[in-house]
C-alpha positions, 0 to 999 in steps of 0.5 A: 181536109188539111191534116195537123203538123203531128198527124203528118209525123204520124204518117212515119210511124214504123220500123225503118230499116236501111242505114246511115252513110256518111259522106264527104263534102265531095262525094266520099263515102267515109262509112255506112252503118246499118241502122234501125229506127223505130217511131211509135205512137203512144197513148192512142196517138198522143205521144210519140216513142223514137229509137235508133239503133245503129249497128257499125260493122267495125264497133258497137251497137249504139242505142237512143230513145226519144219520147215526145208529146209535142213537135219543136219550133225547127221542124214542119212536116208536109201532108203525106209525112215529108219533112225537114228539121234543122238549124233555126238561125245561122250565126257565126262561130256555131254549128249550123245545118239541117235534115231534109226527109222524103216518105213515098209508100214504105221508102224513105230518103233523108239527108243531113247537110252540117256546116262547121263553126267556120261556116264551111260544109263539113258533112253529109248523112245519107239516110236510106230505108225501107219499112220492117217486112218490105223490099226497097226499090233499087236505084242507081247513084244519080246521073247528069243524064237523068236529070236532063230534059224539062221538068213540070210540077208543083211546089208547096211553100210552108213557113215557120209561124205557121202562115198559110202553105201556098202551092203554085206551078215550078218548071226546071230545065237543064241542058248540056252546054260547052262547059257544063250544065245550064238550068232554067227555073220557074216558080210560080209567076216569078220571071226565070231564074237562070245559071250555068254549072261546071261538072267536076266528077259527080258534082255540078259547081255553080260559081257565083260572085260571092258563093259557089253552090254545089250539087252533089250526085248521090247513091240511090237517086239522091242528090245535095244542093248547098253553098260551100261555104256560107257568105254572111249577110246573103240567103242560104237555102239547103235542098235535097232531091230524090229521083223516085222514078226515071221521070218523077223527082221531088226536091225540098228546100229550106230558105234563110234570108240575109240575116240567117233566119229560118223563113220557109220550107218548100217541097217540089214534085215534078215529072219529067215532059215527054218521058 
């Protein structure tokens, strides 16, 4: 039976603890500050109560609260509590970006990618945590290596006015070339999609006639994937990614079209062939 959108944000209730990284459009780690967020549910599930309590070692604790009883029109979240919140519309001269958030057993991976008033990427926060009384998996930061090989799953596609999810079969695959890296992908019975990657440090560059799209190699299996810069009157999509294990990752991807509306959000689950 399909589960309402807050009953899924109920599958995130909890004490999280882990921290908040931030990180260069490059891959610099700028800071990482420890962090505790809590999601409560009150009035018997009806209402939901969010504190953040962060805690720089070089400053002082900070502390906000949120209390909600209804979800906004930027966020959708997926059966099981994975989800993404962000920028409804990208325009020019504003802000502009998004949250993509993974939940498997008592782990949780978040990434926030912003772009400035400039339309260039300004920022991302790397967010790790493990439920309160539990010990998180370690994974190492993420590898070309581990990422190369054939890569079968499933896709789910939901839309912000709420038409009807589909689901339909994805394969990627990536194989080391001359230069770099080349990447095959499928979704569904679309015809493939092909592009080849320069690898520059812990970043695939896939330079386009108009944008150049960068994937960026994270702590913690995780990984970024986004435009550098936002080419007006062309689809953006933001995607981040999670190795779970050495051969299952998911990937999420929210989609705008060429006038900068929101149109889909997408979550991938795929394993590894002959792993």
């Amino acid at each position: 039976m399909t589960t309402s959108q807050w009953e899924r944000l109920l599958e995130n209730a909890g004490t999280w603890v882990g921290s908040f990284t931030q990180v260069s459009p490059q891959g610099t780690i700028l800071a990482d500050v420890p962090s505790v967020v809590a999601l409560k549910p009150l009035d018997r599930g009806s209402a939901m109560r969010q504190e953040i309590h962060k805690h720089p070692p070089d400053g002082d604790p900070s502390q906000r609260v949120l209390e909600y009883r209804s979800l906004n029109k930027s966020i959708l979240f997926f059966e099981g509590g994975a989800f993404s919140q962000g920028s409804i519309q990208w325009g020019p001269f504003s802000e502009f970006g998004a949250e993509l958030g993974f939940i498997q057993g008592s782990e949780r991976l978040r990434l926030v990618q912003l772009f400035d008033k400039t339309s260039h990427l300004s920022q991302f926060t790397l967010i790790r945590e493990h439920l309160e009384g539990t010990t998180p998996t370690p994974r190492p930061a993420l590898t070309v290596e581990q990422l190369l090989g054939t890569w079968r799953g499933e896709a789910v596609t939901l839309y912000p006015d709420l038409s009807p999810a589909e689901t339909y079969p994805t394969e990627l695959t990536l194989t080391p070339t001359a230069t770099g890296l080349g990447q095959t992908l499928r979704y569904g019975d679309r015809g493939a999609i092909t592009s080849e990657g320069r690898i520059v440090d812990d970043r695939l560059l896939f330079e386009g006639e108009t944008q150049t799209v960068q994937v960026l190699l994270l702590p913690a299996g995780a990984s970024a994937t986004c435009p550098l810069a936002i080419t007006p009157r062309q689809g953006i999509f933001l995607e981040a990614g999670w190795l779970i294990t050495p051969s299952r990752r998911q990937r999420m991807i929210r989609c705008y079209n060429a006038q900068g509306g929101w149109v889909s959000l997408t979550l991938v689950t795929e394993e590894k062939q002959g792993a």
